[in-house]
N, C-alpha and C positions, 0 to 999 in steps of 0.2 A: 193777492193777499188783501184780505179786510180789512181799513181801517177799524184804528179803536175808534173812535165816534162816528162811523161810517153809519148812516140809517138802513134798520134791519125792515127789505123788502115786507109788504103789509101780510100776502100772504102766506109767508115763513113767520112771522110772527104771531098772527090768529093763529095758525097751526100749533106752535109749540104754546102759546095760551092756554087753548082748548085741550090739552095733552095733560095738564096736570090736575091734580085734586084741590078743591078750596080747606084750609087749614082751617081749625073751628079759633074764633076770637078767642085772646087771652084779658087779663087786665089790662095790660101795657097798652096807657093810652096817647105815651110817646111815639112807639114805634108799634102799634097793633099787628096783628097776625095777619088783618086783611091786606096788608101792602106787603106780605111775602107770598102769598095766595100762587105764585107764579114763581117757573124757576128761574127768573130774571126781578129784581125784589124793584118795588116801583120807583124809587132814588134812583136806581141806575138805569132803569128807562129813560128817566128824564136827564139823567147827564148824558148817556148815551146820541139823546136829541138833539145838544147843545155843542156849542164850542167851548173850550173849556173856560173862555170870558164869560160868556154866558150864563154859564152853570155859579160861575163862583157870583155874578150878580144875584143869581137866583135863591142864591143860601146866605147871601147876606140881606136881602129883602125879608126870606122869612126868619130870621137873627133877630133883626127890625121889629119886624109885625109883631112878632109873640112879646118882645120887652115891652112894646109899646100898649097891647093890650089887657097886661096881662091884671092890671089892678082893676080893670074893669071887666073882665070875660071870665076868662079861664085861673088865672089865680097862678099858683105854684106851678101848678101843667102845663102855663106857661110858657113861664120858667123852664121848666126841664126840656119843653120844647125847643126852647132856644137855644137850650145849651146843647140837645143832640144836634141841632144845625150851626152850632159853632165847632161841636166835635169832627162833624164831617168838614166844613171848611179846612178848617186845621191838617187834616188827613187829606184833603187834594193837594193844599198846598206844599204838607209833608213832601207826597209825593212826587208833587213837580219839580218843586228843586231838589231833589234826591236823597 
């Protein structure tokens, strides 16, 4: 049996990659269409990568980043950036403890 965070061999991965169709961009420049392109959406690549310490550093770094820059970058999109990487944190750790 597979671990859930077991890393997916590279070339079963290219494979199922190259298998699908690229989705045409939307607005949403939270969560764009080019990080679902794949039928593995690119957040869960990167959890799947990690240990789940890992991961939850990894989403409270970009938490960080977007607050931290957002009076000088990006502005509200920011913001909303942060808050869908608070949403997800929220949601792993929903899930950890049960």
């Amino acid at each position: 049996m597979i671990e859930k965070n077991a890393p997916e061999r590279l070339g079963d991965f290219m494979s199922r990659m190259m298998s699908t169709e690229v989705e045409n961009e939307s607005a949403d420049n939270v969560n764009p269409q080019h990080y679902k392109k794949y039928k593995l959406e690119t957040i869960d690549n990167i959890q799947n990568s990690m240990t789940h310490e890992e991961f939850i550093g990894y989403l409270k770094g970009n938490i960080k980043k977007y607050i931290d820059r957002y009076r000088d970058k990006g502005g509200v999109e920011d913001l909303k950036k942060s808050r869908w990487y608070l949403d997800k944190l929220i949601e792993v750790e929903s899930n950890e403890t049960g």
